[in-house]
C-alpha positions in Angstrom: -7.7 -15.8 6.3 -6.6 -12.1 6.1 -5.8 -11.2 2.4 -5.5 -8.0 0.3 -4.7 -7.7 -3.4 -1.2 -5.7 -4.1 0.9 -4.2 -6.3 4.6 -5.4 -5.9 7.1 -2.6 -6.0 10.2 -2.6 -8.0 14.2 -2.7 -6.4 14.5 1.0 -7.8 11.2 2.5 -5.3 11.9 0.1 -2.4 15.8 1.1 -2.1 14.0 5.0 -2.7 11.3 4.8 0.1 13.9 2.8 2.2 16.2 6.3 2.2 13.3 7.7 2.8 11.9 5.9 5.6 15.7 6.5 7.4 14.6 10.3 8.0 11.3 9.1 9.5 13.2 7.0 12.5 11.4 8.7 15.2 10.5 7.7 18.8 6.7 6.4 18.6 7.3 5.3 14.9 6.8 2.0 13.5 8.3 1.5 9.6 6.8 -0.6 7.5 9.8 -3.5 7.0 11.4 -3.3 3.8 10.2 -6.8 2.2 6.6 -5.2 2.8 6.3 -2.3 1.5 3.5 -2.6 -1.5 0.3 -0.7 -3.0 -2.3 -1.8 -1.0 -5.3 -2.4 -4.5 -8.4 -3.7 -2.1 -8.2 -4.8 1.1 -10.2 -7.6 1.7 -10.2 -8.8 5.5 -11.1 -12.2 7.0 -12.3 -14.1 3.9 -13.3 -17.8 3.7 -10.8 -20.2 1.7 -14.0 -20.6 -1.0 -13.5 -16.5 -1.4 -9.9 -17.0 -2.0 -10.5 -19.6 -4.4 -13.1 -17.6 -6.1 -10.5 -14.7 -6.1 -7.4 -17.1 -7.7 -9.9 -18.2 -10.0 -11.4 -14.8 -11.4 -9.4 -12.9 -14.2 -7.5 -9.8 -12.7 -5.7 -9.2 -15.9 -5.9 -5.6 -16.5 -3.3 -3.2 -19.0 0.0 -2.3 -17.7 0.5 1.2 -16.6 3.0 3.6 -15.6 2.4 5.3 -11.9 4.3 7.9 -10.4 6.0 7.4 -7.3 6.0 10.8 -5.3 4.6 13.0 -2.8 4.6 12.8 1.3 1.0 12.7 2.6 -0.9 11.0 6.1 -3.6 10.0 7.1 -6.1 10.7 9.0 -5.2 14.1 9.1 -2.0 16.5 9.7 -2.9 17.2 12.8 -3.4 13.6 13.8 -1.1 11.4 11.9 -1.4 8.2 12.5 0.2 6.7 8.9 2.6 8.5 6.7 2.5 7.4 2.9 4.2 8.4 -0.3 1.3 8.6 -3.5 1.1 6.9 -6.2 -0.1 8.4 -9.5 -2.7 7.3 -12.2 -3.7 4.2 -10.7 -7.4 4.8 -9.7 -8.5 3.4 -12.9 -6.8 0.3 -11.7 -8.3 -0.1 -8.6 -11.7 1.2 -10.0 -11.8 -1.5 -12.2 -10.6 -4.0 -9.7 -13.2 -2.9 -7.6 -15.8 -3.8 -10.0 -14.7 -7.1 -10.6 -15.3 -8.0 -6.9 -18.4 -6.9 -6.4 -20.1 -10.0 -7.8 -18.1 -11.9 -4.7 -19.9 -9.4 -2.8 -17.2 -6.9 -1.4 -18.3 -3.7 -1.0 -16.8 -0.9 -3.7 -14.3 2.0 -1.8 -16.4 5.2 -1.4 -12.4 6.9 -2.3 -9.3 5.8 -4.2 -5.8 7.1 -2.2 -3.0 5.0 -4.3 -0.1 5.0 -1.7 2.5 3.2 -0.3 2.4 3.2 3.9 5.8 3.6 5.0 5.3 4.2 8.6 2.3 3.8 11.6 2.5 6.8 14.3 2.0 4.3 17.7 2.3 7.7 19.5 4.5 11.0 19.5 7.1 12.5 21.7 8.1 14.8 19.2 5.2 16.1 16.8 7.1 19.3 15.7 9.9 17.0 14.5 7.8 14.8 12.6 6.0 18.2 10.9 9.2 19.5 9.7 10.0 15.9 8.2 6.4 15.9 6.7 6.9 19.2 5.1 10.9 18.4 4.1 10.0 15.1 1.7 6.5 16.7 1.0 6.9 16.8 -2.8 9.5 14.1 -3.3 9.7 11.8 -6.4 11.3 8.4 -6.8 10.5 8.0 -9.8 8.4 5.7 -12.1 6.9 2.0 -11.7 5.5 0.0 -14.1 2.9 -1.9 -13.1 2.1 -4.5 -15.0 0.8 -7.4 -12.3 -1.6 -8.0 -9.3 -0.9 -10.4 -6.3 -3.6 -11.6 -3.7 -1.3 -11.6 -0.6 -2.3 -13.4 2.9 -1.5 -11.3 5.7 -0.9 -13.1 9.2 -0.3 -10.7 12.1 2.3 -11.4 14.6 3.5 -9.8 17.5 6.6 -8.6 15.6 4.7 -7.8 12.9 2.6 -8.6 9.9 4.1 -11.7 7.7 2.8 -11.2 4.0 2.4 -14.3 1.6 1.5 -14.2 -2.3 -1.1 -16.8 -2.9 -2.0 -15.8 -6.5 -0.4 -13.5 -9.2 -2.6 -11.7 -12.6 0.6 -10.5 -15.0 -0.7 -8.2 -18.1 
C-alpha cells in the first residue's frame, strides 16, 4: 500500500492556506483539496503490510515543536513550476530524526530536507506570467505558527478524482 508519514495541520493554517490557495485558481492548476493538505515527513511508497506493521509498531515519539508557517516557493524550479508550496520552519530536525529511525526498515535517508506544505500541482499553463506575479505577490507570506506535537502514517490510494488519504497510525509527544 501507498503510505507516507505526516504532520496534521491545525484549523488556523488550513482556513490560512485555503485563502491562499483562492488566488492560485488558475487554468492548468490542480489545488490540493482542503481535507489534505499536510507536511509531507517521509514518503514512503508501495510498502508491504509487514512494513506497515513494523512502522505502527516502532516509537515515533519525538519533542513537540513550534514551526513557522510562511513563505511561497516551487518546485522544480521558477522557470518550471510544477508544485507551488508554502515552507515550513525548524522542522528538519524532525524529519532528520525520523529519517534515522527508518533506516533499520531499510528506507533510504533524503539526500535534502524542504518542510512544505503543497498547495497546488501545475498540470500545464496557459498563463505563466499570471502565475509569476502570484508567485511573487504571496512570496513572503506568514500564517502563522503550528505546534507540532504528533506524527501520523497516512495510506494514500489514488483515484481518478484524486488521492483519498487514511491515518493508519498516530505518535503524540
Amino acid at each position: 500500500m501507498r503510505c507516507f508519514l505526516a504532520i496534521e495541520l491545525s484549523d488556523e493554517i488550513v482556513e490560512g492556506l485555503e485563502d491562499l490557495k483562492r488566488n492560485f485558481k488558475i487554468d492548468g492548476i490542480k489545488l490540493v483539496e482542503k481535507e489534505n493538505l499536510h507536511i509531507t515527513v517521509k514518503f514512503l511508497g508501495e510498502i508491504e503490510e509487514k512494513t506497515v506493521e513494523d512502522i505502527k509498531s516502532m516509537d515515533l515519539s519525538l519533542e513537540p515543536v513550534e514551526s513557522r508557517i510562511k513563505g511561497l516557493g516551487v518546485f522544480p524550479s521558477e522557470n518550471y513550476i510544477r508544485v507551488i508550496w508554502v515552507g515550513a520552519s525548524n522542522l528538519v530536525p524532525l524529519f532528520e530524526e525520523v529519517d534515522k529511525r527508518l533506516q533499520d526498515l531499510n528506507f533510504k535517508r533524503e539526500r535534502e530536507y524542504v518542510p512544505h506544505i503543497t498547495i497546488g500541482r501545475v498540470k500545464f499553463l496557459k498563463d505563466r506570467k499570471l502565475l509569476k506575479e502570484r508567485i511573487e505577490k504571496y512570496r513572503d507570506i506568514d500564517l502563522g505558527t503550528l505546534y507540532v506535537d504528533s506524527i501520523v502514517l497516512m495510506k494514500s490510494t489514488l483515484t481518478r478524482s484524486g488521492p483519498i488519504y487514511e491515518v493508519l497510525e498516530r505518535w503524540d509527544f
